[in-house]
PAROLO-403897 format. One record per residue (C-alpha): residue in one letter; chain; x, y, z. Coordinates in nm, 3 decimals. Layout:
BEGIN
<site rest="A" kette="A" c1="X" c2="Y" c3="Z"/>
...
//
This chain:
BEGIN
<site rest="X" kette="A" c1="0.000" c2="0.000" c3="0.000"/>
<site rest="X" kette="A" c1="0.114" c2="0.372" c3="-0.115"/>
<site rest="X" kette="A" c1="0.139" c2="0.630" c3="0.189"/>
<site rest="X" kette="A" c1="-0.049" c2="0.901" c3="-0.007"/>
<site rest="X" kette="A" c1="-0.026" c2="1.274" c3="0.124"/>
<site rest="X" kette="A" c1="0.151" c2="1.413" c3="0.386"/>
<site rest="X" kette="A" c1="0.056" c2="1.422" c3="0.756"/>
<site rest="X" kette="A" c1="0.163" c2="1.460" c3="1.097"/>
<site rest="X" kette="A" c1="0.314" c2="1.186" c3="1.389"/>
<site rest="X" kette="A" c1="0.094" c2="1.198" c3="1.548"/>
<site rest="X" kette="A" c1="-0.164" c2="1.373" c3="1.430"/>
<site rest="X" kette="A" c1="-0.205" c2="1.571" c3="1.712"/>
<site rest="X" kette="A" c1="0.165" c2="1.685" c3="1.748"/>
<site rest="X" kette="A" c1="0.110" c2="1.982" c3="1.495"/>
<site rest="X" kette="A" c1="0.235" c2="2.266" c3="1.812"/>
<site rest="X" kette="A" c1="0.605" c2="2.327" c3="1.815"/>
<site rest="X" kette="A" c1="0.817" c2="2.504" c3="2.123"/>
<site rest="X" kette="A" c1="1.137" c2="2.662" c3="2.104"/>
<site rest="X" kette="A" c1="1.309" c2="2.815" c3="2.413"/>
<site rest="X" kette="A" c1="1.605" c2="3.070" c3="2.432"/>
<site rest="X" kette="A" c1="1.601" c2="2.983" c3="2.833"/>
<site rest="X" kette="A" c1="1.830" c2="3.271" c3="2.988"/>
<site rest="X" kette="A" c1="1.960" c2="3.547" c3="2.742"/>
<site rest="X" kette="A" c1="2.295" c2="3.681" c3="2.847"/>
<site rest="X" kette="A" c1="2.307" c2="4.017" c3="2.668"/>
<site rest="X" kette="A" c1="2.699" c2="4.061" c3="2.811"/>
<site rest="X" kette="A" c1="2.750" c2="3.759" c3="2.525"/>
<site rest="X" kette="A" c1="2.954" c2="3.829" c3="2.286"/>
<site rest="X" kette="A" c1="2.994" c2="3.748" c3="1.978"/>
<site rest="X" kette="A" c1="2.663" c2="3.576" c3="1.935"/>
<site rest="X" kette="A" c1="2.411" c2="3.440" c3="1.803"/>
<site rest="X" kette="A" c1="2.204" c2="3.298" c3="2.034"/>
<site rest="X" kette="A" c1="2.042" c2="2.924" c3="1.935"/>
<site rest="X" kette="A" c1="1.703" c2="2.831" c3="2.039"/>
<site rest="X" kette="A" c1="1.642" c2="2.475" c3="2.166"/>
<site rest="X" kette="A" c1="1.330" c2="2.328" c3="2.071"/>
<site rest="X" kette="A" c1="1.134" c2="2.203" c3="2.336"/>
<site rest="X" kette="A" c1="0.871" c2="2.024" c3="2.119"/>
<site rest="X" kette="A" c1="0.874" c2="1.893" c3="1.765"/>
<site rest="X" kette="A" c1="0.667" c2="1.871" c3="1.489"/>
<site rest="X" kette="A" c1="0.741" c2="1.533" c3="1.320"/>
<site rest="X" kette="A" c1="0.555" c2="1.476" c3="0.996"/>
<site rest="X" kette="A" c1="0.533" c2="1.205" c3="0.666"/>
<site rest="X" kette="A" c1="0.516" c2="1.277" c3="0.286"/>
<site rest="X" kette="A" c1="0.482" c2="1.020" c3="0.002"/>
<site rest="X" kette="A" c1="0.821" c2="0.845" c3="-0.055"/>
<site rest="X" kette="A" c1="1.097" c2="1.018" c3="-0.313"/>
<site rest="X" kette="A" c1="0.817" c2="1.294" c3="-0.344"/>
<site rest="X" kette="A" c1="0.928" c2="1.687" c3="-0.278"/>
<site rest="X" kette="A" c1="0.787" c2="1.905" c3="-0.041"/>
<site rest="X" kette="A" c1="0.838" c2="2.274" c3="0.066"/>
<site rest="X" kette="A" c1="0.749" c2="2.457" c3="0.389"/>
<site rest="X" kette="A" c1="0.635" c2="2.804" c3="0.401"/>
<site rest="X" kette="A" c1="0.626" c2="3.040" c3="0.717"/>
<site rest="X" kette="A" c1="0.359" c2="3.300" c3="0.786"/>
<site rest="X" kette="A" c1="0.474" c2="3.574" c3="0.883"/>
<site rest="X" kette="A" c1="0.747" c2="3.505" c3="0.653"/>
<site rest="X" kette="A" c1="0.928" c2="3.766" c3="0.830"/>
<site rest="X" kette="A" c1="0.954" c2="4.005" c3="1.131"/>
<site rest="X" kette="A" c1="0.937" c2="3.775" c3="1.417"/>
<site rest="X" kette="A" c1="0.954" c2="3.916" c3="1.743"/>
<site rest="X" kette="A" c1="0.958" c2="3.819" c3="2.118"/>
<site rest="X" kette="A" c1="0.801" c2="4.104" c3="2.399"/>
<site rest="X" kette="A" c1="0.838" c2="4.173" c3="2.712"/>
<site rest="X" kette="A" c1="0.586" c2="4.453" c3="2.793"/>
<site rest="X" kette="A" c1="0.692" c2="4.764" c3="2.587"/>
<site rest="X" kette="A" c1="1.069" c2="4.542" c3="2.447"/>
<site rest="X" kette="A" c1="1.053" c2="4.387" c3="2.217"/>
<site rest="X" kette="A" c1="1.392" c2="4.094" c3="2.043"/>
<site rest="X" kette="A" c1="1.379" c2="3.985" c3="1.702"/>
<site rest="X" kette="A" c1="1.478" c2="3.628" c3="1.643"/>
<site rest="X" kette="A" c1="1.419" c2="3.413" c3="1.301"/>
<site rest="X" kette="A" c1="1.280" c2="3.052" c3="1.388"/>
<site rest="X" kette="A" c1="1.467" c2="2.792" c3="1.222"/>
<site rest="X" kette="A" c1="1.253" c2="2.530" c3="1.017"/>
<site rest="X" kette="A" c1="1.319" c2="2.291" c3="0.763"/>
<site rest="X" kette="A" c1="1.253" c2="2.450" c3="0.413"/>
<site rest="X" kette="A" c1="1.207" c2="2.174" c3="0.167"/>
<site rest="X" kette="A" c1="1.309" c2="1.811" c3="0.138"/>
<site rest="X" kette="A" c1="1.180" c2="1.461" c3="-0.014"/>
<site rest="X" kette="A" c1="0.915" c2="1.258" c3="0.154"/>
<site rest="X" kette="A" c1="1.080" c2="0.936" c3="0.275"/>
<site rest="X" kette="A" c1="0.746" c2="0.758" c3="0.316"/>
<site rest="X" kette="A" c1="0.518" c2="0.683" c3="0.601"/>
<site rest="X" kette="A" c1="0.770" c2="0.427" c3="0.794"/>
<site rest="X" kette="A" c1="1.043" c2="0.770" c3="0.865"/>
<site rest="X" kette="A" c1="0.904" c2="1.111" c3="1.037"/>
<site rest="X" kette="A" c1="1.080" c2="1.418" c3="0.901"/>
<site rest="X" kette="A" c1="1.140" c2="1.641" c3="1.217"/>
<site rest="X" kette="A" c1="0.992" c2="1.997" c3="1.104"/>
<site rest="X" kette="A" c1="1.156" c2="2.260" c3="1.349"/>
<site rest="X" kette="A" c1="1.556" c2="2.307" c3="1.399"/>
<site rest="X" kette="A" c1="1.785" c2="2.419" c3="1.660"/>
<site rest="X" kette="A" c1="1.854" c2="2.694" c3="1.399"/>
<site rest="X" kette="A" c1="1.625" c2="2.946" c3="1.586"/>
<site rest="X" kette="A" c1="1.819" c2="3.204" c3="1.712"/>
<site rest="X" kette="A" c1="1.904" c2="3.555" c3="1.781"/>
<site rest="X" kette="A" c1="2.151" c2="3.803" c3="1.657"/>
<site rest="X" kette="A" c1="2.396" c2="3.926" c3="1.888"/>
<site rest="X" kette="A" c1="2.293" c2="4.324" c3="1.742"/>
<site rest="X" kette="A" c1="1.900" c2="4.203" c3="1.858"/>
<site rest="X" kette="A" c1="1.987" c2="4.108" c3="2.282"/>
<site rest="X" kette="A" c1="2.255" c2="4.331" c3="2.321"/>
<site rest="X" kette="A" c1="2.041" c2="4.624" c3="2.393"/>
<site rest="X" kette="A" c1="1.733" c2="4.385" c3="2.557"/>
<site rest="X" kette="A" c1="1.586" c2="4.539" c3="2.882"/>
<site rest="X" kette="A" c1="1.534" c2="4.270" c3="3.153"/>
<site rest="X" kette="A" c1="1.267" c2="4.112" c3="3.151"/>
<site rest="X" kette="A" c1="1.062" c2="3.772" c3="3.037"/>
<site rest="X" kette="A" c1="0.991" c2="3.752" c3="2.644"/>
<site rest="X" kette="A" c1="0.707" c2="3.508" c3="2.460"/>
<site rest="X" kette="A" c1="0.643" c2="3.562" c3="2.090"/>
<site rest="X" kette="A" c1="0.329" c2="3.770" c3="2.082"/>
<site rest="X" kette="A" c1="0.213" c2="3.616" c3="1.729"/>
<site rest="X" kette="A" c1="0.128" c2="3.289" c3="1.630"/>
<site rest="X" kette="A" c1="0.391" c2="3.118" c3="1.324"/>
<site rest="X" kette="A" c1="0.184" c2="2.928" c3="1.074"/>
<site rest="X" kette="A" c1="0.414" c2="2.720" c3="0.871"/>
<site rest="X" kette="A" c1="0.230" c2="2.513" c3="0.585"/>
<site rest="X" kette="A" c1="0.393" c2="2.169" c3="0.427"/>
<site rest="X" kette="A" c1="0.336" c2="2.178" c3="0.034"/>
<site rest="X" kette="A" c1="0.409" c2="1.818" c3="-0.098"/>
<site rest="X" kette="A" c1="0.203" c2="1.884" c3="-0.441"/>
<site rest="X" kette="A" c1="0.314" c2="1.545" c3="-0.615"/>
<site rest="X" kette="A" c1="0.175" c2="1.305" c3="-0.264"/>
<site rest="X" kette="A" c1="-0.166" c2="1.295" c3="-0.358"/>
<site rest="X" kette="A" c1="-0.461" c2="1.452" c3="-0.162"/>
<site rest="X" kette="A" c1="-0.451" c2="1.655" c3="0.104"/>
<site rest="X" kette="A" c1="-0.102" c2="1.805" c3="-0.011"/>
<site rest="X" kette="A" c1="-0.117" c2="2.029" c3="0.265"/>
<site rest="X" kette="A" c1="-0.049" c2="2.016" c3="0.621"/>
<site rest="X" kette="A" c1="-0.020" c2="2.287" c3="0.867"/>
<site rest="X" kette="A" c1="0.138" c2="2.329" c3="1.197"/>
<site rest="X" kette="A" c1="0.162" c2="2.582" c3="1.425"/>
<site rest="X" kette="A" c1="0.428" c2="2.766" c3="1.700"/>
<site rest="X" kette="A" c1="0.094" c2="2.950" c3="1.902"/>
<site rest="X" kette="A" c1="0.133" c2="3.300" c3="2.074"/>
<site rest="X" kette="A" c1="0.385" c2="3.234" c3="2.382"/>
<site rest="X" kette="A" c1="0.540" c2="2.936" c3="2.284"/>
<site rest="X" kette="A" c1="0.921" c2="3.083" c3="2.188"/>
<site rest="X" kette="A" c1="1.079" c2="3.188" c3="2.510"/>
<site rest="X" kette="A" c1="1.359" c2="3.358" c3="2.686"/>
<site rest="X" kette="A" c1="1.472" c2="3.544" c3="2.988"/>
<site rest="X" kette="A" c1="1.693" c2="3.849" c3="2.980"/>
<site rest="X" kette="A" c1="1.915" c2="3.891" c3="3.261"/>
<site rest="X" kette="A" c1="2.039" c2="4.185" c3="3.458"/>
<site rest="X" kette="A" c1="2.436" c2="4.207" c3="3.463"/>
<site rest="X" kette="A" c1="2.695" c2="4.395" c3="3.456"/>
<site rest="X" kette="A" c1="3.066" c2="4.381" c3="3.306"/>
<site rest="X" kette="A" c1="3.359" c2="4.599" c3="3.401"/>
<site rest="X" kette="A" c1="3.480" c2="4.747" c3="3.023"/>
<site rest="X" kette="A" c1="3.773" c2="4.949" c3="3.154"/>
<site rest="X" kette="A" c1="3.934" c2="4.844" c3="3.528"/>
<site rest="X" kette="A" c1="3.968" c2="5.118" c3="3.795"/>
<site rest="X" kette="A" c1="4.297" c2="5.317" c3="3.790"/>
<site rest="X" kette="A" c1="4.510" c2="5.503" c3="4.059"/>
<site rest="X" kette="A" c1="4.389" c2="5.798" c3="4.281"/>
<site rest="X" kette="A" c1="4.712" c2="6.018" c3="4.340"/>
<site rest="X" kette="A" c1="4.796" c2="6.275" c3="4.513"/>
<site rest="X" kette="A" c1="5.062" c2="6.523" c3="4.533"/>
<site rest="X" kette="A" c1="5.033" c2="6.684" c3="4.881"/>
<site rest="X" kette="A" c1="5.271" c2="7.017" c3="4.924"/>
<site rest="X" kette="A" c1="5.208" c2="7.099" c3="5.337"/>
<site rest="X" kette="A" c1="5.285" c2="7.446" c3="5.308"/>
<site rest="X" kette="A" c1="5.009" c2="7.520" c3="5.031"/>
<site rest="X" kette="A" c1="4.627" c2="7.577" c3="5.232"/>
<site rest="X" kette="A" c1="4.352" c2="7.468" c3="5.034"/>
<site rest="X" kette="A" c1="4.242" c2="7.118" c3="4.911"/>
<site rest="X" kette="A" c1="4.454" c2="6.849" c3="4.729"/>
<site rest="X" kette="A" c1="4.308" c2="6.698" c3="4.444"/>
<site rest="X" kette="A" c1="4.418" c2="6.368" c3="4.341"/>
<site rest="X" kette="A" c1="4.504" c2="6.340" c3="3.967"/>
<site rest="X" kette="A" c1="4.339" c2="5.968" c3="3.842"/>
<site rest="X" kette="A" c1="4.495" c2="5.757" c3="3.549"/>
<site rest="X" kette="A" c1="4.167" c2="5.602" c3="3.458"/>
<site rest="X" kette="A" c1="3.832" c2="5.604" c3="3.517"/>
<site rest="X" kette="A" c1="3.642" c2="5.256" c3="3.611"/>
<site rest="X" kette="A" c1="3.350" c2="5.192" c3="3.355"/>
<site rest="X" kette="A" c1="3.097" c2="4.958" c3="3.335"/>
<site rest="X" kette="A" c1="2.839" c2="4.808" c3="3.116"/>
<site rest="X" kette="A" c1="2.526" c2="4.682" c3="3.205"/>
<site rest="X" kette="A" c1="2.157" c2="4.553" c3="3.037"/>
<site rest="X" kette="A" c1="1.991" c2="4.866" c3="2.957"/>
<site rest="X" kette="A" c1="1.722" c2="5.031" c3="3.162"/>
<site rest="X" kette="A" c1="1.891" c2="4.779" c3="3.472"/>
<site rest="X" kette="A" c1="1.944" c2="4.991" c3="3.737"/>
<site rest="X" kette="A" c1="2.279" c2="4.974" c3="3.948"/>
<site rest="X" kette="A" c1="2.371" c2="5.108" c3="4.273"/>
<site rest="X" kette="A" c1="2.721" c2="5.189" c3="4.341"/>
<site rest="X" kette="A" c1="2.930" c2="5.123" c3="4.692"/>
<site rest="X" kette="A" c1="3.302" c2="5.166" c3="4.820"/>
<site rest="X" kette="A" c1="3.509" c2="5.044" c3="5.123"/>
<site rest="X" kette="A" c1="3.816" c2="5.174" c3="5.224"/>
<site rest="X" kette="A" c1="4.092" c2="4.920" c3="5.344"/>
<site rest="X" kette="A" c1="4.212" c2="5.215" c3="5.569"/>
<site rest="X" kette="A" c1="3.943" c2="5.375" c3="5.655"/>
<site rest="X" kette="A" c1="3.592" c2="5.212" c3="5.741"/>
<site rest="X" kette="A" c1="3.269" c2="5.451" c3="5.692"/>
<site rest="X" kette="A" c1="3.566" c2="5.745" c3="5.682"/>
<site rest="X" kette="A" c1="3.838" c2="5.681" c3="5.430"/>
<site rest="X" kette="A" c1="4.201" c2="5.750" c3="5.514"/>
<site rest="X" kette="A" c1="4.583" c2="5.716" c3="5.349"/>
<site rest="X" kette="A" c1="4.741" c2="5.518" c3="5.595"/>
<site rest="X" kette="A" c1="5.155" c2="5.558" c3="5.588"/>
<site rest="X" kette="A" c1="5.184" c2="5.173" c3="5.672"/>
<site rest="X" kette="A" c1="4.900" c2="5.020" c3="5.418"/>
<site rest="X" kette="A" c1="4.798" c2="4.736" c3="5.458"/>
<site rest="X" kette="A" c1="4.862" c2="4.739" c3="5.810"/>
<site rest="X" kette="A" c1="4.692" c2="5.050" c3="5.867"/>
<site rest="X" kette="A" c1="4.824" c2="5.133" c3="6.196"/>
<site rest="X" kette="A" c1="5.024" c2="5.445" c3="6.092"/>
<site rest="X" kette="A" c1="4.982" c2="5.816" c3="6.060"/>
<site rest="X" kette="A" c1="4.644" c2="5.882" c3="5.851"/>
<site rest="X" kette="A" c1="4.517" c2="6.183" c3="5.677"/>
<site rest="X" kette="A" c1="4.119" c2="6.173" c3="5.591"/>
<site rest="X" kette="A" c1="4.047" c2="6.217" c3="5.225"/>
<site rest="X" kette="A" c1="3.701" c2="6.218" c3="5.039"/>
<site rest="X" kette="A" c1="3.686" c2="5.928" c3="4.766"/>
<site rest="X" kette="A" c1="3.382" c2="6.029" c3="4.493"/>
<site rest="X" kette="A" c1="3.206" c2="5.810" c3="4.275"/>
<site rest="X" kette="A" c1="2.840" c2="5.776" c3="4.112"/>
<site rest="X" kette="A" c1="2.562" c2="5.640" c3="4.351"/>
<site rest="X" kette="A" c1="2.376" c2="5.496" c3="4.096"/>
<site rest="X" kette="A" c1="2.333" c2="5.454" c3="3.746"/>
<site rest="X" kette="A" c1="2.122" c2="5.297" c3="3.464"/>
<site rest="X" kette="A" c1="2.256" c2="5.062" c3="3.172"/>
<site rest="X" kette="A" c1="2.258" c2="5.210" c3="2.823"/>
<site rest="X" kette="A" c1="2.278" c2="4.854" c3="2.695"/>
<site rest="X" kette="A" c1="2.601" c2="4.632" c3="2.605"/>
<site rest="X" kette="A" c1="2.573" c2="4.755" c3="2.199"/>
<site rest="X" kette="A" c1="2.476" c2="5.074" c3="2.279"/>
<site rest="X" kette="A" c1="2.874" c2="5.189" c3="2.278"/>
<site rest="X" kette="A" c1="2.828" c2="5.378" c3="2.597"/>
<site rest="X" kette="A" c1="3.019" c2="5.272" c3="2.890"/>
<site rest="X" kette="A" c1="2.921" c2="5.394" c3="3.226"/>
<site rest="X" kette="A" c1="3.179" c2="5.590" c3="3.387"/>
<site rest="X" kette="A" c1="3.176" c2="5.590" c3="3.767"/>
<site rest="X" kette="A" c1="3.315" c2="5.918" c3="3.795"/>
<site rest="X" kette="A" c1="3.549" c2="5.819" c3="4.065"/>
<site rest="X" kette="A" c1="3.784" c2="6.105" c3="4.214"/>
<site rest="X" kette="A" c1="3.952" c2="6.229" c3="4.540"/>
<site rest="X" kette="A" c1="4.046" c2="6.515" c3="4.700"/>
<site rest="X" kette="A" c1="4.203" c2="6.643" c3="5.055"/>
<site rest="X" kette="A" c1="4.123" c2="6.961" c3="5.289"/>
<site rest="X" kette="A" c1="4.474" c2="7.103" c3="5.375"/>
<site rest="X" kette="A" c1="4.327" c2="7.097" c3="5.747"/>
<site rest="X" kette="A" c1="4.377" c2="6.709" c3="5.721"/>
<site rest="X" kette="A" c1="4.756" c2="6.694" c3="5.642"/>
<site rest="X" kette="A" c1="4.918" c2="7.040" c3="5.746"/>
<site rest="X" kette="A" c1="5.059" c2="6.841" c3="5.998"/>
<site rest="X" kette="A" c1="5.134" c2="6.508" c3="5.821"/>
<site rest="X" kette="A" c1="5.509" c2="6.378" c3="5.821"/>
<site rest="X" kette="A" c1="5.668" c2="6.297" c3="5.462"/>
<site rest="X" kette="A" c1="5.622" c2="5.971" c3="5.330"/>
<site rest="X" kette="A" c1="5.424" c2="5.750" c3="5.105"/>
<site rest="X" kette="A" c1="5.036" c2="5.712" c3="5.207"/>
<site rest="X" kette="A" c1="4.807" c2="5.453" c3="5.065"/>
<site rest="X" kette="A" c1="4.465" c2="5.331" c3="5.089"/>
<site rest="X" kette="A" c1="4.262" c2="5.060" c3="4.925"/>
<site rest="X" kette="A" c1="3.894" c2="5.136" c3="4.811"/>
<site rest="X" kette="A" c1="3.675" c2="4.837" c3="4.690"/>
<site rest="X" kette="A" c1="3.398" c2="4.941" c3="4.460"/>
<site rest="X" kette="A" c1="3.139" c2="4.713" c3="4.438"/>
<site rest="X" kette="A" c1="2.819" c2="4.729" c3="4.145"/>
<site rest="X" kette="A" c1="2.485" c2="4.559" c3="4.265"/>
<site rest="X" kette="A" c1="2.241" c2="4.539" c3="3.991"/>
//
């Protein structure tokens, strides 16, 4: 007996799933696969061709509220029928997104918000010579995390204290630190000084911090929001120092240091 036509196995298994899972947007260089979750496994007439046709053919999106990721689902496009004893698996771990599409995701959960028709043409199998299956509203998936990367490491706070001149020392810095994060994730901004506690101090005998200290103010930003890790715009911490004269009129020469530890919580 001739297999005519093409249908599914089983017939009911005509709903695919494809899931992203967790979206790193701090990945680089991408693209990101899908993993399908369910297949669609189907039959067509032996040696005969067949074709498969997506609708929307193009502009396939995932949301999360007001964001929005493009991805392209990944499909099998045409083939030959290999009769009804061997299922042809319809969906491919081809799905994916381009690195230019998460870099700049906000946080958040994403579904697809529109249903994928794709249709199986087989117009040499006989009657019906059309099958179609279906990826529904919410079943392509991922999760955009909140992180952070450092882009450019913190440099050296230093300062070139003159006794005899009143007035504040300002410490001259060799970098800045920046930071990228996901965009519209918001990020607070701490320090600790080795030296110092709650007030920060240069300490003549860092690390042992036991020597002669002068106070000095060490500036950064409180918070911040991420621009996104494509967005080419690094977050600069704006870290600085500076010293009231009051605080080392009296100090004795020598070399002072102090360790501050800036830590980013998003």
């Amino acid at each position: 007996m001739v297999h005519a036509a093409c249908r599914f196995v089983p017939p009911s298994g005509t709903t695919g799933i494809i899931a992203f899972n967790t979206i790193d947007p701090s990945v680089s260089p991408g693209p990101i696969l899908g993993t399908v979750i369910q297949q669609v496994n189907f039959t067509c007439n032996n040696n005969r061709a067949f074709t498969v046709t997506a609708n929307p053919a193009s502009g396939w999106t995932m949301t999360s509220g007001l964001n929005s990721i493009l991805y392209t689902p990944g499909f099998v496009a045409s083939g030959v029928g290999r009769g009804n004893a061997t299922s042809i698996p319809l969906l491919t771990n081809t799905t994916q997104i381009l690195m230019s599409n998460y870099q700049n995701a906000a946080a958040g959960a994403y579904a697809n918000s529109q249903a994928i028709t794709l249709t199986i043409n087989c117009p040499l199998c006989g009657a019906p010579n059309t099958i179609v299956a279906t990826i529904p509203v919410g079943n392509v998936t991922g999760a955009v995390i909140n992180t952070c990367a450092v882009t450019q490491p913190a440099g050296t706070l230093t300062f070139d204290i003159d006794p005899s001149i009143p007035g504040t020392s300002v410490a001259a810095l060799s970098q800045d630190l920046k930071i990228k994060c996901t965009k519209n994730d918001p990020v607070a901004v701490t320090a600790t000084s080795k030296c110092g506690g709650a007030t920060p101090l240069l300490d003549s005998l860092y690390p042992g911090c036991g020597g002669f200290q002068i106070p000095y103010t060490f500036n950064r930003v409180s918070n911040a929001t991420g621009a996104g890790f494509g967005a080419g715009t690094d977050i600069s911490l704006g870290i600085s120092g500076s010293i009231n004269s009051i605080n080392y009129a009296n100090a004795p020469a020598g070399t002072f240091n102090d360790l501050e530890t800036v830590t980013i919580t998003y």
